[in-house]
PDB file of N, CA, C and O in Angstrom:
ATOM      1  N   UNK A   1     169.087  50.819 139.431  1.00  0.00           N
ATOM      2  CA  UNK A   1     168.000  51.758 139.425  1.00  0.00           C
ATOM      3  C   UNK A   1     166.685  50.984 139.492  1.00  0.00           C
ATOM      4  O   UNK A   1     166.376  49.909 138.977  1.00  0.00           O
ATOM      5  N   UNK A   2     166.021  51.791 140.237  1.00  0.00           N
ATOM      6  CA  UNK A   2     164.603  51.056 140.263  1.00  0.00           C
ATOM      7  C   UNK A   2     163.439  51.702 139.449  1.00  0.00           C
ATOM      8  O   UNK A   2     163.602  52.922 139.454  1.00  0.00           O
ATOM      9  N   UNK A   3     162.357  51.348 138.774  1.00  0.00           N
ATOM     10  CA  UNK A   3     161.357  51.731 138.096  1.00  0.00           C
ATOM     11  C   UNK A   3     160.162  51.196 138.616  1.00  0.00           C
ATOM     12  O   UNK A   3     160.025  50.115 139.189  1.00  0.00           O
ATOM     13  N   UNK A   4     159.360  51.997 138.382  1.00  0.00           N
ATOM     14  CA  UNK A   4     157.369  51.869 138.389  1.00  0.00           C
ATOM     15  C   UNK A   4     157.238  51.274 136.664  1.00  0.00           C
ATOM     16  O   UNK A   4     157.573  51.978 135.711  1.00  0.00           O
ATOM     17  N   UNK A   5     156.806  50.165 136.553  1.00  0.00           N
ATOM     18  CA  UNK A   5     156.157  49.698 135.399  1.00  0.00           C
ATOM     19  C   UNK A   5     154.934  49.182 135.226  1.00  0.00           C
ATOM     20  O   UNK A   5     154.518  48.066 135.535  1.00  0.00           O
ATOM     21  N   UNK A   6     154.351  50.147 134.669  1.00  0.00           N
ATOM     22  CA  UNK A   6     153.103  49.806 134.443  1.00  0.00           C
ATOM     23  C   UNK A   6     152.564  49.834 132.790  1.00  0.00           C
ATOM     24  O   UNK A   6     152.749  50.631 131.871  1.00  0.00           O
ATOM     25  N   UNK A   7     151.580  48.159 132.948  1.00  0.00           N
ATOM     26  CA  UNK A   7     151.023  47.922 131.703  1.00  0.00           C
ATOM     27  C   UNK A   7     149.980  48.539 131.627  1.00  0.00           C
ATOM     28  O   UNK A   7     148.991  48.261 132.305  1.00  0.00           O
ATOM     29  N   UNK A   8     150.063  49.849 130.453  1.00  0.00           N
ATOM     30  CA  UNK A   8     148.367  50.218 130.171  1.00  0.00           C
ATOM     31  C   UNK A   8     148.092  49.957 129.045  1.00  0.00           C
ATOM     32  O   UNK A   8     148.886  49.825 128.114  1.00  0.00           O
ATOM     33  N   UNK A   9     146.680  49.837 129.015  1.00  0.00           N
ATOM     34  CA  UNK A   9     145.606  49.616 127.735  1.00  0.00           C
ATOM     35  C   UNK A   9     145.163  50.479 127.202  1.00  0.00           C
ATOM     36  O   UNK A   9     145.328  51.427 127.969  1.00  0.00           O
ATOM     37  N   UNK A  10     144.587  50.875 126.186  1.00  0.00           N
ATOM     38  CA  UNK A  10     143.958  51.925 125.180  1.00  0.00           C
ATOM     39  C   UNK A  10     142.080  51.571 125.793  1.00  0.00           C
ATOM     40  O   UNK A  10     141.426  50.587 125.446  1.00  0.00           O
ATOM     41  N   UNK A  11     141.645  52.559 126.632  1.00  0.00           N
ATOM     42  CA  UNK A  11     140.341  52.388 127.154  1.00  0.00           C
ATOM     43  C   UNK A  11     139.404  52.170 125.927  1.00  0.00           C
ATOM     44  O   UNK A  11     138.551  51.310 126.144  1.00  0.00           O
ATOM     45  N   UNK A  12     139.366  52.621 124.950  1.00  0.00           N
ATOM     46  CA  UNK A  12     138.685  51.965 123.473  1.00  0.00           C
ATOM     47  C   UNK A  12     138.933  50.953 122.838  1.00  0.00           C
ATOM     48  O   UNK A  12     137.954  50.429 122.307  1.00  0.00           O
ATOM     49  N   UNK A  13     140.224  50.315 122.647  1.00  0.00           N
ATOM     50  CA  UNK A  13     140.643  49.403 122.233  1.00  0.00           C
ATOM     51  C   UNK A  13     141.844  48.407 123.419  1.00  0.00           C
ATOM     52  O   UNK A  13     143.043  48.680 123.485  1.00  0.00           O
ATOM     53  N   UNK A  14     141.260  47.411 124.148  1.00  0.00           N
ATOM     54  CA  UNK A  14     141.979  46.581 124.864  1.00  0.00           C
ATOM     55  C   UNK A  14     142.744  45.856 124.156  1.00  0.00           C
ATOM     56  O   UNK A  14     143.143  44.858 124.756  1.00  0.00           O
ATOM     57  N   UNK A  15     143.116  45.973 123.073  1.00  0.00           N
ATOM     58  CA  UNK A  15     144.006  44.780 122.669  1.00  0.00           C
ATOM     59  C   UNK A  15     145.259  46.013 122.447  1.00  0.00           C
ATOM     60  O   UNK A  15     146.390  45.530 122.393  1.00  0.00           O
ATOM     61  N   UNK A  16     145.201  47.164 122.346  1.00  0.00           N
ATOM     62  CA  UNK A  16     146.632  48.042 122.249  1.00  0.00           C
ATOM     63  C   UNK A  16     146.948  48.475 123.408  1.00  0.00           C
ATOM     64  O   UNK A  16     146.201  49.324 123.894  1.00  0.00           O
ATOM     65  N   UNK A  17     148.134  48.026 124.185  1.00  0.00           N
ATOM     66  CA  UNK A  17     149.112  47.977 124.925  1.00  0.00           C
ATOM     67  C   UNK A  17     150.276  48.709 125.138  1.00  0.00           C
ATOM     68  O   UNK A  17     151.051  48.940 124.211  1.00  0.00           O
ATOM     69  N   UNK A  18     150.444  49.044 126.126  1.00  0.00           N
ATOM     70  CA  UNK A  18     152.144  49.160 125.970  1.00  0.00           C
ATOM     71  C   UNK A  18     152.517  49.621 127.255  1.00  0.00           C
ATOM     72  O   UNK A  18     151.748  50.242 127.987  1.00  0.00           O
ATOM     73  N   UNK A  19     153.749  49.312 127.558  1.00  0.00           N
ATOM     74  CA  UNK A  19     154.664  49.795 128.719  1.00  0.00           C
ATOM     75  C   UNK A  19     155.210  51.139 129.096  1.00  0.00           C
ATOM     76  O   UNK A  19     155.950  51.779 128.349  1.00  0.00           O
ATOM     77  N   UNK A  20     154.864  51.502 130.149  1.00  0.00           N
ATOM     78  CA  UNK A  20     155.108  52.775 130.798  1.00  0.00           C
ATOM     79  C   UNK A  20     155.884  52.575 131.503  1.00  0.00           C
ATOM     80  O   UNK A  20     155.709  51.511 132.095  1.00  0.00           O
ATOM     81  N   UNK A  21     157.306  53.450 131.954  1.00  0.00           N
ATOM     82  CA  UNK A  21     158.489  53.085 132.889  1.00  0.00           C
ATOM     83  C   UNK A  21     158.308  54.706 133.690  1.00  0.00           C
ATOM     84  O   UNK A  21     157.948  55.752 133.151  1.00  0.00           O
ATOM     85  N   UNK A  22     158.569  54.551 134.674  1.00  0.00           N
ATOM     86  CA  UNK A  22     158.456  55.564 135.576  1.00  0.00           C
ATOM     87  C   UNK A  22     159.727  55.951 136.264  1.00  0.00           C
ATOM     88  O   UNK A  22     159.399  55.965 137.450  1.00  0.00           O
ATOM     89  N   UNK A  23     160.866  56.242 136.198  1.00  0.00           N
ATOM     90  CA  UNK A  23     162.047  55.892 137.406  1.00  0.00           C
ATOM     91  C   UNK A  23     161.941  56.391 138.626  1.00  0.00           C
ATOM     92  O   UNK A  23     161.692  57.587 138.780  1.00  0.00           O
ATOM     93  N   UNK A  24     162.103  55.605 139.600  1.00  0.00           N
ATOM     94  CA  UNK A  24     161.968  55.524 140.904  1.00  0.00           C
ATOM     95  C   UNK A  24     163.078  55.973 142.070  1.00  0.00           C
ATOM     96  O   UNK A  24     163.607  55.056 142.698  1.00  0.00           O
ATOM     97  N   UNK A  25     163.389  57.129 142.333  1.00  0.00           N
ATOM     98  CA  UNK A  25     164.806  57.124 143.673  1.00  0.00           C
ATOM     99  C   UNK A  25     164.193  56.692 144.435  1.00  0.00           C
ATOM    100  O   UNK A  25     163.259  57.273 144.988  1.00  0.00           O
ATOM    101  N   UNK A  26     164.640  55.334 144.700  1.00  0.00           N
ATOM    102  CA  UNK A  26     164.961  54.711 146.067  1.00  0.00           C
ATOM    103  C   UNK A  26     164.966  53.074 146.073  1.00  0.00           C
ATOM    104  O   UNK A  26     165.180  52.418 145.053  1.00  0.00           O
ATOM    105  N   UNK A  27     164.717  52.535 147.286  1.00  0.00           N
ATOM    106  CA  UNK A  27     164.547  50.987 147.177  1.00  0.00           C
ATOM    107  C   UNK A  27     163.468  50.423 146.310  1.00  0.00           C
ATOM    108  O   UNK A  27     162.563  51.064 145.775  1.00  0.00           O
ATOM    109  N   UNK A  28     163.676  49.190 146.247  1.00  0.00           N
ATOM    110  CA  UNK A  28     162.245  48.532 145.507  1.00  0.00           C
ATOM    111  C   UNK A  28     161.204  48.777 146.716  1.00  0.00           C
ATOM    112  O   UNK A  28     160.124  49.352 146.577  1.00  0.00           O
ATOM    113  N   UNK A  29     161.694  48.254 147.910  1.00  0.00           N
ATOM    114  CA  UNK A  29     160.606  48.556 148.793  1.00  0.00           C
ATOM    115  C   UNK A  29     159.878  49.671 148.653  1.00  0.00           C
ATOM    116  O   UNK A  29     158.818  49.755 148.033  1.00  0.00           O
ATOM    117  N   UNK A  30     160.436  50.531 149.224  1.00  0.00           N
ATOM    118  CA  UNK A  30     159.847  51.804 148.988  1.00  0.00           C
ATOM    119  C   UNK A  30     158.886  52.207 147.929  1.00  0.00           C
ATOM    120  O   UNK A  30     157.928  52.938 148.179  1.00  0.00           O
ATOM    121  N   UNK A  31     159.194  51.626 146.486  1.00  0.00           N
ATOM    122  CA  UNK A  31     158.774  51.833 145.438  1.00  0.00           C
ATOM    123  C   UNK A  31     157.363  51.370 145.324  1.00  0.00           C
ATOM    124  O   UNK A  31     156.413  51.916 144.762  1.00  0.00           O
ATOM    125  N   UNK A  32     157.461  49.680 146.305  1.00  0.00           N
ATOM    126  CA  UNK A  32     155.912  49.368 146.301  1.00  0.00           C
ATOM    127  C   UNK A  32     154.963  49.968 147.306  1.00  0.00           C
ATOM    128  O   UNK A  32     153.738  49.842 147.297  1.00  0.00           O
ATOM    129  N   UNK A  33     155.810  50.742 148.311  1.00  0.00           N
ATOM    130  CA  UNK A  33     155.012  51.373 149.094  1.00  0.00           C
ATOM    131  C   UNK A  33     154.389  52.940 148.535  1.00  0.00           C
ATOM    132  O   UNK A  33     153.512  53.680 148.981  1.00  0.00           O
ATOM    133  N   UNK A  34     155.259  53.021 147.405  1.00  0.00           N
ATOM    134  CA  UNK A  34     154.995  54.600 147.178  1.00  0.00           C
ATOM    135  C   UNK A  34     153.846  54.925 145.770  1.00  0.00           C
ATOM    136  O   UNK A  34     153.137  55.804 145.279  1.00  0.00           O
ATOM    137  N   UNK A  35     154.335  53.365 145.576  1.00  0.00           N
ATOM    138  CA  UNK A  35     153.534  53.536 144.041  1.00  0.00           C
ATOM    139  C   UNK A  35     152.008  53.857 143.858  1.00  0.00           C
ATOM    140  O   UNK A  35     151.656  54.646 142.981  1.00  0.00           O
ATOM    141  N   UNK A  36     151.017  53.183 144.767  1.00  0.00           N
ATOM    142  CA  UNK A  36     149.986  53.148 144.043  1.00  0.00           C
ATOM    143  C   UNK A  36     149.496  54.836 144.101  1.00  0.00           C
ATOM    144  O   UNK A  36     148.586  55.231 143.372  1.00  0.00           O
ATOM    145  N   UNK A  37     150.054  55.554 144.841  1.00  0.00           N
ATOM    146  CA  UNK A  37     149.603  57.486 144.260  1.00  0.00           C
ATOM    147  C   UNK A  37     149.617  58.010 143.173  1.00  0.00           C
ATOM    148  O   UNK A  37     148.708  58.580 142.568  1.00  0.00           O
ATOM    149  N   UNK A  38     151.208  57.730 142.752  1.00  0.00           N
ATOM    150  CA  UNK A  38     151.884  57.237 141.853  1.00  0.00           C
ATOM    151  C   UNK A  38     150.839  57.276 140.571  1.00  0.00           C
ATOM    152  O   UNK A  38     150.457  58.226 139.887  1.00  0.00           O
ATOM    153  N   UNK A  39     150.494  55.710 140.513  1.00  0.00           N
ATOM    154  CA  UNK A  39     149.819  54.752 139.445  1.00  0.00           C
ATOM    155  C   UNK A  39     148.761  55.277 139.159  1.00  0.00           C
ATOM    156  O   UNK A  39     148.250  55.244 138.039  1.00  0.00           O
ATOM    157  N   UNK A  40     148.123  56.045 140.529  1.00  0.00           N
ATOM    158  CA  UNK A  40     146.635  56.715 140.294  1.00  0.00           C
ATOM    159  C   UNK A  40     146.686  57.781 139.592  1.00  0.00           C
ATOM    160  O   UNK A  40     146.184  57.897 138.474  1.00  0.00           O
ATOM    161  N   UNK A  41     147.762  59.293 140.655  1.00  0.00           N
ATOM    162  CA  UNK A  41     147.651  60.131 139.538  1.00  0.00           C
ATOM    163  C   UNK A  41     148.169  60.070 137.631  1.00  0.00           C
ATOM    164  O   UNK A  41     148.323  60.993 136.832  1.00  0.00           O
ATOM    165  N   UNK A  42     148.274  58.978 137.510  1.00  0.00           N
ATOM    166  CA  UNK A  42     149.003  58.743 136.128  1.00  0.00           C
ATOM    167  C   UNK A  42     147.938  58.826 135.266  1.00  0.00           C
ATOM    168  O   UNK A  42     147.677  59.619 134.361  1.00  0.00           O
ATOM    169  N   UNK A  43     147.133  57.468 135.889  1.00  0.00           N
ATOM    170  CA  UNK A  43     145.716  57.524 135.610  1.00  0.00           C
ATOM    171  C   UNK A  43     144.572  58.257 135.471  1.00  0.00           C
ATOM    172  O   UNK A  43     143.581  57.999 134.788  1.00  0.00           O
ATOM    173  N   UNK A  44     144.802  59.224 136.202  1.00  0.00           N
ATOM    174  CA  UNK A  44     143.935  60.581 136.412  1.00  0.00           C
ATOM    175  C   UNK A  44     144.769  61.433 135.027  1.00  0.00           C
ATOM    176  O   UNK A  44     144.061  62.047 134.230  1.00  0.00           O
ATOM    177  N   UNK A  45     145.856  61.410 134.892  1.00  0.00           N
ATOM    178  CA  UNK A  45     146.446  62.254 134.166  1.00  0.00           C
ATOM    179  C   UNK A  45     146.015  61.926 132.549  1.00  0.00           C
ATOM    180  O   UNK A  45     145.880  62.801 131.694  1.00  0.00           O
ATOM    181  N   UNK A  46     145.836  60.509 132.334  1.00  0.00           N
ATOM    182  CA  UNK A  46     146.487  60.142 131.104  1.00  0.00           C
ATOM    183  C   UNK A  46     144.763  59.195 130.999  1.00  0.00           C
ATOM    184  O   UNK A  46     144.919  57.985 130.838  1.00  0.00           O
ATOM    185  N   UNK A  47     143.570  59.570 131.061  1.00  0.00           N
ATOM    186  CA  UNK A  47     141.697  59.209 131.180  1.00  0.00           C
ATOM    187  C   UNK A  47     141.656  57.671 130.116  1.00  0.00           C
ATOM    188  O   UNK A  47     141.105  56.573 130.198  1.00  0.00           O
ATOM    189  N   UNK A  48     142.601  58.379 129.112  1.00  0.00           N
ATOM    190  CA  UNK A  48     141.965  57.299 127.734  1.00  0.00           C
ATOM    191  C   UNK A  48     142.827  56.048 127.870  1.00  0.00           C
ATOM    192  O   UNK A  48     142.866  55.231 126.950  1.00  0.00           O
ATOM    193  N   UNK A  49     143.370  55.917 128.753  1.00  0.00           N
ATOM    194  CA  UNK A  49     144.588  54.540 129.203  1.00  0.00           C
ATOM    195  C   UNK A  49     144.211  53.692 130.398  1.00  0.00           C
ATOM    196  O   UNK A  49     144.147  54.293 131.471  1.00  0.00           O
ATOM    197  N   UNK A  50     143.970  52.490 130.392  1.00  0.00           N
ATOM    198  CA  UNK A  50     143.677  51.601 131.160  1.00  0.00           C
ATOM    199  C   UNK A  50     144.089  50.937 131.946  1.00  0.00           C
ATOM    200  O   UNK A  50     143.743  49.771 131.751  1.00  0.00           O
ATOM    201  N   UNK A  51     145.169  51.173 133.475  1.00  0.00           N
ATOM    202  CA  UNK A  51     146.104  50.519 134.118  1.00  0.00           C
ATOM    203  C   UNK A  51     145.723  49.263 134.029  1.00  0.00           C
ATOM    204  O   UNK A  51     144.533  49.209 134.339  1.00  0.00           O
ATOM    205  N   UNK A  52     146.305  47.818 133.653  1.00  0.00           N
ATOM    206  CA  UNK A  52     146.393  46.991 133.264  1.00  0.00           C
ATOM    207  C   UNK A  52     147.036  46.457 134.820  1.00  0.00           C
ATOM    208  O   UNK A  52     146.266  45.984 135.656  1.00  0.00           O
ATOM    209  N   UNK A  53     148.236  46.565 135.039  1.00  0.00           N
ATOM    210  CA  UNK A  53     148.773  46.106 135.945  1.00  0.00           C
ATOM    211  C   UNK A  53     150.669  47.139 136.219  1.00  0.00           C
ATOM    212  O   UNK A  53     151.449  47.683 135.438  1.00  0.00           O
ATOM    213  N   UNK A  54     150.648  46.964 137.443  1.00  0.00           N
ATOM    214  CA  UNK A  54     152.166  47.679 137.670  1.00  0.00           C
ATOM    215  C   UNK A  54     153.120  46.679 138.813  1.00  0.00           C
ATOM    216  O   UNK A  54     152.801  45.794 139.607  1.00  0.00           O
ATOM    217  N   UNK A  55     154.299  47.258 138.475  1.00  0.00           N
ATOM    218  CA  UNK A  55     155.200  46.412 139.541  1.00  0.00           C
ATOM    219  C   UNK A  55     156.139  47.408 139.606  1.00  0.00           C
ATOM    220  O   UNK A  55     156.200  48.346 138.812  1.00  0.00           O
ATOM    221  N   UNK A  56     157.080  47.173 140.798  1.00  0.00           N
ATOM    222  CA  UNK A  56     158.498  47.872 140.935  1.00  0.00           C
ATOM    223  C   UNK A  56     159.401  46.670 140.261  1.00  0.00           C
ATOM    224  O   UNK A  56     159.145  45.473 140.390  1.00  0.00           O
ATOM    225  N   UNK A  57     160.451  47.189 139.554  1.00  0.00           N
ATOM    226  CA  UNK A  57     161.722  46.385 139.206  1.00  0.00           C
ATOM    227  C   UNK A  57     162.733  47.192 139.506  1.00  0.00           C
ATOM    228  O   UNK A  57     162.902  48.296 140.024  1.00  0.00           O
ATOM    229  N   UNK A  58     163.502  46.136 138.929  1.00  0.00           N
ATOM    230  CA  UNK A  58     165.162  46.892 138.538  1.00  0.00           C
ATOM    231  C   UNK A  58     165.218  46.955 137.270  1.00  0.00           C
ATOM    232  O   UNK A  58     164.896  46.049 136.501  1.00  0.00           O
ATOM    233  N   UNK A  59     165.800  48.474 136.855  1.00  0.00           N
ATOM    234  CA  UNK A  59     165.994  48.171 135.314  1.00  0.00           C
ATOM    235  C   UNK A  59     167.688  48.992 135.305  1.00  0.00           C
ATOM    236  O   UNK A  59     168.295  49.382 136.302  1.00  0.00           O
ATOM    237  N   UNK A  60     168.139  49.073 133.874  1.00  0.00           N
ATOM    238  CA  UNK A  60     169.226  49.366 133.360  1.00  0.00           C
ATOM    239  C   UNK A  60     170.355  49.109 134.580  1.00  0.00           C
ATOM    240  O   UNK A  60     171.549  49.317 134.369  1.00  0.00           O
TER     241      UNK A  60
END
């Protein structure tokens, strides 16, 4: 299985962190092609969180 992981930050406090897993149907490829809409509306969704950084993996 593939996942969207992205590190966000607490927009008030940069030192609190944490990992967001997204699961992904389909290739990794795909995943990096599909993600950054993805990553944005997350961002749009979720104001007080700071995308830090994202990648496609494999998980479980």
């Amino acid at each position: 299985m593939i996942s969207l992981i992205m590190m966000v930050c607490l927009q008030a406090d940069a030192k609190i962190c944490r990992q967001e897993l997204i699961e992904f149907n389909g290739s990794s490829m795909a995943c990096v092609f599909e993600a950054q809409p993805i990553v944005a509306e997350w961002g749009t969704d979720h104001p007080e969180w700071r995308i830090a950084s994202w990648k496609c993996s494999r998980t479980g």
